[in-house]
N, C-alpha and C positions, 0 to 999 in steps of 0.2 A: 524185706521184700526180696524173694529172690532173685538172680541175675536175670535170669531168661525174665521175668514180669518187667524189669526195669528197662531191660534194651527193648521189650513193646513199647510200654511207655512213653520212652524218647520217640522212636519212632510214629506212635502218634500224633506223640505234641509237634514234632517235626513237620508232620504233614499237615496237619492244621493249619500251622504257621504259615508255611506255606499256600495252603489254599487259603487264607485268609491274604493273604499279599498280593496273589492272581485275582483272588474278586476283586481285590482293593483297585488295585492297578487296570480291569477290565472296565470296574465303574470309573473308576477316576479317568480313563482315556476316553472315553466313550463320549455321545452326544447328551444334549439335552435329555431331560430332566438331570440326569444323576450327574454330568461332570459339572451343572453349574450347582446345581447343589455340593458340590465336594471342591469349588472353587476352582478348575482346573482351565487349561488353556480354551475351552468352549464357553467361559463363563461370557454373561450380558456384558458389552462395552461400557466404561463406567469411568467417571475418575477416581482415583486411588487415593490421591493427596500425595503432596512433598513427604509428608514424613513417612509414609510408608518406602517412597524412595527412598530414604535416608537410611532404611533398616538395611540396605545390602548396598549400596552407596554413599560411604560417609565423607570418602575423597570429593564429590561431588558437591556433594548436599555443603561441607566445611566452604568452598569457595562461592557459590550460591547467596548462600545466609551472608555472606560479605555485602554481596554485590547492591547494586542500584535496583535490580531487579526485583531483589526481596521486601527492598523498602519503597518500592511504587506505589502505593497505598498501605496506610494502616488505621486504625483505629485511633482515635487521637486520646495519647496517653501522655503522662510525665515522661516515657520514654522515648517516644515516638516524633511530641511538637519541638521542633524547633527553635520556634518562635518566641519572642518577647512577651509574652501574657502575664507580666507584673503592672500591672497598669499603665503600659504604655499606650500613646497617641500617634496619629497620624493623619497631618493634612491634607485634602486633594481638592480645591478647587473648591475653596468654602466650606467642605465636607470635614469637619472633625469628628475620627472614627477611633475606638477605645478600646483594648483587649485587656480581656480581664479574666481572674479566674474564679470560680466560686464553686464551692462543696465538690474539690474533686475534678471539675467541669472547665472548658475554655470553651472563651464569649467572646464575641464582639461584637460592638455597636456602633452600627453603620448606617448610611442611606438602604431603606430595602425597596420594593418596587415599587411602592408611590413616591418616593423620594423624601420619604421622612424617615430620619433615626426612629434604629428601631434594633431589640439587642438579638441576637441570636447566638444558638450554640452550635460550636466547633465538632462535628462528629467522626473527622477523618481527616486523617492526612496526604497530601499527594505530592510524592515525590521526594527529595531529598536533597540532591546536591545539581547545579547550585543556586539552586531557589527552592522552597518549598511552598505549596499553596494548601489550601483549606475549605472543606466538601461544607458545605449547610445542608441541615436535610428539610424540606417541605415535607407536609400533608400528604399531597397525592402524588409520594412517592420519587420527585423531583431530587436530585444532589444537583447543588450549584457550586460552582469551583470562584471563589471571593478572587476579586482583581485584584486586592494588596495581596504583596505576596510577602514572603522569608527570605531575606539576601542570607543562605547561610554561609556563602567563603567567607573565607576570613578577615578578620577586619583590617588586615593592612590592603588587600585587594578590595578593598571596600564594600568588605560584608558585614553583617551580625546588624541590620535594618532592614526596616520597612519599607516598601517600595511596589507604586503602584506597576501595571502592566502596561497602559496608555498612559505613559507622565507626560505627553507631551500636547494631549488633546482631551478637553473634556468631555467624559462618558458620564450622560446624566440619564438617572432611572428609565425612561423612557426611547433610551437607546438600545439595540439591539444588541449591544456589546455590552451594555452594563449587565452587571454579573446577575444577577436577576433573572434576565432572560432568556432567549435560547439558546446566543452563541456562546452561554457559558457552562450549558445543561450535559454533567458528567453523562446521564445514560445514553445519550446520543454520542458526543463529542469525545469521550475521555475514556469512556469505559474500557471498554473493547482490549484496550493496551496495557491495562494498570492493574489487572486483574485476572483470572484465571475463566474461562468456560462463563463469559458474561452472556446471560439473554435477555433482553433491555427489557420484553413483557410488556409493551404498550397496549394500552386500552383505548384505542381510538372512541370508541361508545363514550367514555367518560371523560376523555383526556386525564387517562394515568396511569402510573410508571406502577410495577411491581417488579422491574429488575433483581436482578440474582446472579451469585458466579459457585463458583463450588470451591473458589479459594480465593482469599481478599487482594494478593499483589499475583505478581508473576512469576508464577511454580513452576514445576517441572515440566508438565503435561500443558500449561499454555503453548510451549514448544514440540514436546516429544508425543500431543495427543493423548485421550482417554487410557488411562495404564492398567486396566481391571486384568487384561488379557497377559499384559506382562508376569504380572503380579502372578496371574495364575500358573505361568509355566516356569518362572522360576520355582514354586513352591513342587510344581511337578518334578523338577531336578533331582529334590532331594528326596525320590522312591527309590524302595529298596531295590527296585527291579528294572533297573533301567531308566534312562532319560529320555523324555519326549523330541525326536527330532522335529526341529522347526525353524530351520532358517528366520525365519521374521521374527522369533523368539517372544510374539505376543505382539510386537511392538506397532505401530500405525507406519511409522517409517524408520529404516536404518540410517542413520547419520552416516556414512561410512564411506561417502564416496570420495574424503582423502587417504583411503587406506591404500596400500602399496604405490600411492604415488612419489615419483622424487623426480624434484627439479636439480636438473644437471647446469653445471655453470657453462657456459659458452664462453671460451678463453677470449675469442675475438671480440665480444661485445660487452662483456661481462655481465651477462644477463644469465638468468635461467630461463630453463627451456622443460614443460610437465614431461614427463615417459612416454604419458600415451591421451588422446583426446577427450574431453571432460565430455559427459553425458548432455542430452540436448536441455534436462531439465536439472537446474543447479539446486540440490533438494535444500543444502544452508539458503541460499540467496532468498529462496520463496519463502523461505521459513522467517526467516529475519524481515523478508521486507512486509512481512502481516503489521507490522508496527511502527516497522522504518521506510515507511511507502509513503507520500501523498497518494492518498487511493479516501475511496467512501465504500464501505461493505454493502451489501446486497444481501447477503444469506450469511445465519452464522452457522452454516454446516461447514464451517472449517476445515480441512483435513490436511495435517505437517508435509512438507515436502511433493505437493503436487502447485500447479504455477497462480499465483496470485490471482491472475485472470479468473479462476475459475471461483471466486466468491466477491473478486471485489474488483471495480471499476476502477483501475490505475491511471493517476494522469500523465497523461504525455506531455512533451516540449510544447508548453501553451505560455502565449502573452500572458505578462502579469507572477506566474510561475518561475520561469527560467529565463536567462538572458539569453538570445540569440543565437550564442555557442554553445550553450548547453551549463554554461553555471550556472549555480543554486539562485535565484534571485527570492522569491517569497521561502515558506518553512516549507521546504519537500525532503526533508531527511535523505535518506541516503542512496535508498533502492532505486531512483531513476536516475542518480547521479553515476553510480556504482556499473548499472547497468551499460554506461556511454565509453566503458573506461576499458584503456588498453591490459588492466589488468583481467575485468573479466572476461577479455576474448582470449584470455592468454589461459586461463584455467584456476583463476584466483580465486576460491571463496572465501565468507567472512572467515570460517574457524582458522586460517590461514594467517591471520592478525592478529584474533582476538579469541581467548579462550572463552569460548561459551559460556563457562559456569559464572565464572566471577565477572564477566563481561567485562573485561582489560585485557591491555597490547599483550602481548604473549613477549614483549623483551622493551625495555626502555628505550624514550627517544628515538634516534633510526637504526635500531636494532633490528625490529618489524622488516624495516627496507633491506635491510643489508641480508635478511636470510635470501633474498636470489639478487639484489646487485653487489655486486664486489665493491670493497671501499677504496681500493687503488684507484679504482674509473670514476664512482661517481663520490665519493667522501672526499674530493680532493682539489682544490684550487682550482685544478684546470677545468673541472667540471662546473662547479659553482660559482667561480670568479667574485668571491666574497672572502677571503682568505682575512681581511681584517677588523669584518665585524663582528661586535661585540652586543651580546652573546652570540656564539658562532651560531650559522643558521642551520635550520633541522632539514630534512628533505619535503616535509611539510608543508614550510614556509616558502617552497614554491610551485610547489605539488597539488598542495594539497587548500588552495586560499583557504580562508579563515571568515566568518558571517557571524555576527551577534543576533540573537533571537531572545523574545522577552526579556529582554532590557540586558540582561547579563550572561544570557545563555550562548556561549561561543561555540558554534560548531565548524566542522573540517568536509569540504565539497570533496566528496568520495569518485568525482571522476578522473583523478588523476592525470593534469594534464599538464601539458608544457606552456609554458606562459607566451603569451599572445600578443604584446602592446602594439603591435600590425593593426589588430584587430580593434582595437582599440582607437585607434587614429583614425581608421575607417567608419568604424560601424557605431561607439560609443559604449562599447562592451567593457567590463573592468580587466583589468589583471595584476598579478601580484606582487609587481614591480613598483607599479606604482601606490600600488598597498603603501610602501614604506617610504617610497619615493615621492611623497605627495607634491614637492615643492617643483620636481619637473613635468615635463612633458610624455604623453604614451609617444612621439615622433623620437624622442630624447631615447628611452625606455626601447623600444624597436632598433633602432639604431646600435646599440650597446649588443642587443642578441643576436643582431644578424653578423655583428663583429666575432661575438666570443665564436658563433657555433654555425653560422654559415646562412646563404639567403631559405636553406628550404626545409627550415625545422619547422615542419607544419603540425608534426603530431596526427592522433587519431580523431580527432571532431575537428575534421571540418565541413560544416553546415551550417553555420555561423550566416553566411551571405544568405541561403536560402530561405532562412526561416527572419531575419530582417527585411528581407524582399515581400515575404506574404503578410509579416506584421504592422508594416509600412503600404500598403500595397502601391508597391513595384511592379510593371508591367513586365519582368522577366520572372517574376517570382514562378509562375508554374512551371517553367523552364529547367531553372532550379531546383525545385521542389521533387520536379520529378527524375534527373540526374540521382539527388539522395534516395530516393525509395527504390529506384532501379538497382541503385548500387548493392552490390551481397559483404564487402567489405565493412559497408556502414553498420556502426550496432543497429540492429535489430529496434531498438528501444527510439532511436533517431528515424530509421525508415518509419514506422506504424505513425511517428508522428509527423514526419512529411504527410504519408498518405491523409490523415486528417484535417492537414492545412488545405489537402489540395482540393476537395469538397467543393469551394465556389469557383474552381477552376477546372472542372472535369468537361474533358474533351474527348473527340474521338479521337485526337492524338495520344492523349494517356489513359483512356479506360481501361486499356491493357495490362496495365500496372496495377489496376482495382483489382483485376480479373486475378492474376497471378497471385496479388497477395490472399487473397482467398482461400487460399492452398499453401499457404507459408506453415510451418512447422513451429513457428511462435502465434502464440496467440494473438499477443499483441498488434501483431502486423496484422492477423485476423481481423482483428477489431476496426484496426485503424481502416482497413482495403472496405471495410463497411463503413465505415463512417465518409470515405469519397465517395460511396454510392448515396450518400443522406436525401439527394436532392433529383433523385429519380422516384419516378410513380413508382406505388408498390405492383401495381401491375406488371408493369413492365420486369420491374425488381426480381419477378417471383425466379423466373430460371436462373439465374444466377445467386439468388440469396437463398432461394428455400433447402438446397444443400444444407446449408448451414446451423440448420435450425437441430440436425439430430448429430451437430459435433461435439466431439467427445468434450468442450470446454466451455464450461455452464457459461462463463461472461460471456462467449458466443455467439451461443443461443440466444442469448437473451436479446443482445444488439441486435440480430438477425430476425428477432420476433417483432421489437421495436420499431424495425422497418416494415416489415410484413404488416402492420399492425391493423390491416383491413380484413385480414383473415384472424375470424375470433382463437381458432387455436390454435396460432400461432404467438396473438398476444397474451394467453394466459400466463406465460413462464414469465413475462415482463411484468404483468400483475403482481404474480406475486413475488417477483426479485423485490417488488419497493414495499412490501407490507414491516417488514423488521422498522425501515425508516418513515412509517405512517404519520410518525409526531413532527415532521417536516415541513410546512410549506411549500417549499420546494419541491417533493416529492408530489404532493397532491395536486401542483400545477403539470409535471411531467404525465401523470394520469388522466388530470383531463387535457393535457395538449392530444396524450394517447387518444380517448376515446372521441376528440374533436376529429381528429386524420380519418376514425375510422366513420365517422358522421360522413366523413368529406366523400369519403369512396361510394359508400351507400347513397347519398344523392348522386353521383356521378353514375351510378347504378339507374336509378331511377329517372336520370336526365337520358342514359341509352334507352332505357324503355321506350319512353316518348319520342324518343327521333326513329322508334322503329313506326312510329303511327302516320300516316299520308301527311304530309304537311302544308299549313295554308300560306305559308311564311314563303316568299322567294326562296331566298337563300339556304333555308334549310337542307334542303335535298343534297344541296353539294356539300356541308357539313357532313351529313349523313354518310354519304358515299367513302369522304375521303378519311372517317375517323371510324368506319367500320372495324376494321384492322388492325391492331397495336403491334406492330413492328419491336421485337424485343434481341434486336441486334445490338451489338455494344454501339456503334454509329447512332439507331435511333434514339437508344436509352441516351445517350450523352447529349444528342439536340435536345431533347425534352428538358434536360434539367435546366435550361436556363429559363422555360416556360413554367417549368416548378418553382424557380426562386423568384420568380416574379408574383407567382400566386401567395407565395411564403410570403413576402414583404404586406401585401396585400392583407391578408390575417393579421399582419405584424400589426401594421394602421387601423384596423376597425375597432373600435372597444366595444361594440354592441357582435351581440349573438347575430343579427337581422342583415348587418355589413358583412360577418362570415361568411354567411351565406352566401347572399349577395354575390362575393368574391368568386365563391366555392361554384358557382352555376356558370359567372363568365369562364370562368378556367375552365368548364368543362362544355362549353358549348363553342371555345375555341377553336 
């Protein structure tokens, strides 16, 4: 071929190439049809799965596959149980139950819901260290979580046994807590956490489950959100012609708000101090507390890094839940403890302690503590006035008390606080003094820290008196109550739950404090500032509430509709926040409490009609006159509520439809 034909040649293939790289890169950038057809950063939201993380993330995915997280549920294999299934036994209360194995399979034979032995097979595992428990699966679709469980620590800590969950009271078939029933029903109760993109699929028409996750434990994207988009713009990277700018880089949310931060030591205190002020929305904190919250979901429209509130009713500082000052009393894991604590007003998030992947301390013992306190100040005698106990004590051990759950599960109260035995003497609250101290007194215990460290080591929670005031009822408690919610130094998480105690105590002295928290920049306090309006007419309600209903944070709305809930479109969003939890009880009482409220308004509707017609009655007329008008000042809304919890009580006492009523006509002809 000669020269001149072959430098054409090149130069067409040249340009070929080239336009074939331009179409590529025009279709692959461009919108639908073609970039999701070509998988690019437009492609449908989707999840990806772990292992496709793993393909450009192996540092990740290696610490992952370690963790607790990857083995939250599994399949029940040789690899996977735990447990003893050589034909071991175990008694509970007359109940002799049998684990065994057969063709491959683990069984066991236990009491099942009529309370006769009956064998069943093991289809999943849940959990790992340090118990493991075991899914059954029903017919229609039900996984039950078996109350014996796996002690899997080790056997000088007294594991490698069987061990029920209530050893200390009998749960027989017909209890709501034997495992049978609801309170042990995974689609409801367990799923959500243990599992990747759960959507429980209840069939209220039938009563049944057709649940599903897109990945059996807890993968990537249970945290980092649907990754199709990721997936896509990395693959986008590797074009010849350039890379796809995209800040968000596919992703649902950037984890990234500890980047360029650094905590500086403050010579005088020995503390650290962040650079610069954390953002109002702590995107770790929400993310973590999806599973580390006492909360109950509403929507599984999930999305990482926006505030809990917006899919799930979080509970606040309630009797029965938390003691007083704000430690952990029943299982509330960590997010409202975490929440009360002087580290997160300081700028602390989890990834700050704990490496996300593997989910462990990021350094041994008080390693974690000492990266911002100095150990000359607080690792040292003069600090912890324990210089001769054995084993020396950790910062934990007074930081951080210590709570046992399901019989052997210890965990660590994440509000990091200074120990209390004041409070203790006073109010009846625990602390961690006398944790070890059993043999003296919290007056003993008080006395000893007001020595080491001075009378005014009060720490960051004190609300302790307040919320003992309302759970006792104290006649100072509103007093109190609304000191805390006023205050802007108090967490955020402690005010929204003042406001909520203070609901049978709203006044024109404190409706003002409703009013304010309405406009709080936390939701929570949102919530809560509505939850002190509970016991006002919804009429009344509307200018102050119906705001609320178009705020940008669905829990909200939805409280805000809930109150509303005489205007039908205002309760539809509350409809459907409870259809995911339709297989509830519970839930289908809060729907008809709903639809009873909005009965109540509609005859009160219907009872104004009539007082508009001449009336033969004396009294009516002046009735008539003086309830023309609904005065919707905070002064009036707040007299009426005591005439609302009196009509409330009222309802409480009727068990008949006919009594509602009844009620529902004196209250309005009031």
């Amino acid at each position: 071929m000669p020269a001149k034909t072959r430098i054409v040649a090149v130069v067409v293939s040249a340009t070929a190439v080239l336009a074939g790289g331009v179409s590529w890169q025009w279709l692959a950038g461009g919108n639908a049809p073609w970039a999701r057809f070509l998988g690019t950063a437009a492609a449908p939201l989707a999840f990806a799965s772990s292992d496709t993380c793993a393909q450009c993330h192996p540092a990740e995915t290696k610490l992952w596959r370690m963790s607790q997280h990857k083995q939250a549920m599994d399949h029940a294999t040789d690899t996977s149980v735990l447990g003893d299934f050589n034909e071991a036994g175990f008694d509970y209360y007359g109940v002799h139950s049998r684990f065994f194995r057969k063709e491959g399979k683990f069984f066991v034979e236990t009491d099942g819901s009529d309370g006769k032995l009956a064998t069943f097979e093991v289809k999943y595992t849940f959990g790992v260290d340090p118990l493991q428990q075991y899914l059954i699966e029903f017919p229609d679709g039900r996984l039950q979580a078996l109350s014996i469980a796996w002690d899997s620590r080790p056997k000088a800590q007294g594991g490698q046994r069987w061990f029920h969950l209530y050893p200390n009271e009998e749960i027989k078939h017909d209890d709501v807590l034997h495992w049978t029933k609801l309170n042990q029903n995974w689609n409801f109760m367990c799923a959500e956490c243990h599992s990747t993109s759960v959507r429980k699929n209840y069939d209220a028409a039938n009563d049944r489950f057709a649940t599903s996750f897109a990945e059996i434990s807890v993968g990537c994207e249970a945290c980092h959100g649907q990754g199709s988009r990721h997936v896509a713009w990395a693959r986008s990277q590797q074009s010849w012609f350039g890379k796809t700018e995209e800040p968000a880089k596919g992703l649902l949310v950037r984890f990234d708000e500890r980047r360029d931060v650094v905590w500086r030591i403050d010579s005088k205190t020995g503390n650290a101090q962040r650079n610069f002020t954390p953002a109002l929305v702590r995107r770790e904190v929400e993310t973590c507390g999806r599973c580390h919250a006492r909360r109950g979901e509403f929507s599984e429209d999930w999305v990482p890094g926006r505030w809990l509130s917006d899919t799930h009713v979080v509970s606040p500082l309630a009797r029965g839940l938390y003691h007083a000052d704000g430690q952990m009393l029943d299982e509330v894991y960590n997010y409202g403890s975490f929440k009360q604590s002087k580290m997160f007003a300081a700028g602390v998030t989890c990834g700050d302690c704990h490496e996300p992947h593997a989910a462990k301390l990021r350094a041994p013992g008080d390693g974690v503590c000492l990266q911002c306190h100095t150990a000359d100040k607080y690792a040292a005698a003069t600090h912890h006035h324990h210089e001769a106990a054995s084993p020396p004590l950790a910062c934990a051990s007074c930081h951080m008390p210590e709570r046992t759950y399901m019989v052997v599960d210890r965990r660590h109260d994440h509000s990091f606080r200074v120990p209390r035995p004041d409070l203790s003497a006073k109010l009846g609250t625990p602390n961690t003094c006398n944790d070890c101290h059993r043999d003296k007194t919290a007056e003993w215990a008080a006395s000893a820290i007001e020595r080491w460290h001075g009378p005014n080591r009060k720490g960051l929670q004190n609300y302790a008196e307040a919320f003992h005031a309302a759970w006792t009822g104290h006649s100072d408690a509103a007093a109190l109550l609304g000191k805390i919610a006023a205050d802007p130094s108090v967490p955020s998480f402690a005010r929204a739950s003042a406001m909520t105690e203070l609901a049978p105590w709203l006044s024109p002295a404190n409706i003002g404090l409703a009013q304010a928290g309405l406009s709080d920049p936390d939701p929570m306090v949102r919530i809560g500032a509505l939850d002190m309006l509970a016991n006002v007419s919804a009429a009344q309600l509307w200018p102050l509430v119906s705001p609320l209903l178009s705020d940008s944070n669905r829990g909200v709305r939805i409280r805000a509709a809930a109150l509303l809930a005489a205007v039908p479109t205002a309760s539809q969003s509350a409809s459907s926040a409870r259809r995911p939890n339709s297989s509830r009880p519970n839930v289908s009482m809060r729907i008809g409490r709903r639809r009873a409220r909005r009965s109540e308004i509609s005859m009160r509707a219907a009872v104004s009609l009539r007082k508009r017609r001449p009336s033969t009655r004396p009294h009516c007329g002046s009735v008539r006159n003086s309830r023309r008008r609904r005065s919707t000042s905070p002064i009036s809304i707040a007299n009426s509520a005591a005439m609302a919890r009196e009509k409330a009580c009222c309802v409480r006492r009727s068990p008949h439809h006919r009594g509602m009523l009844g009620c529902i006509m004196r209250s309005a002809w009031r």
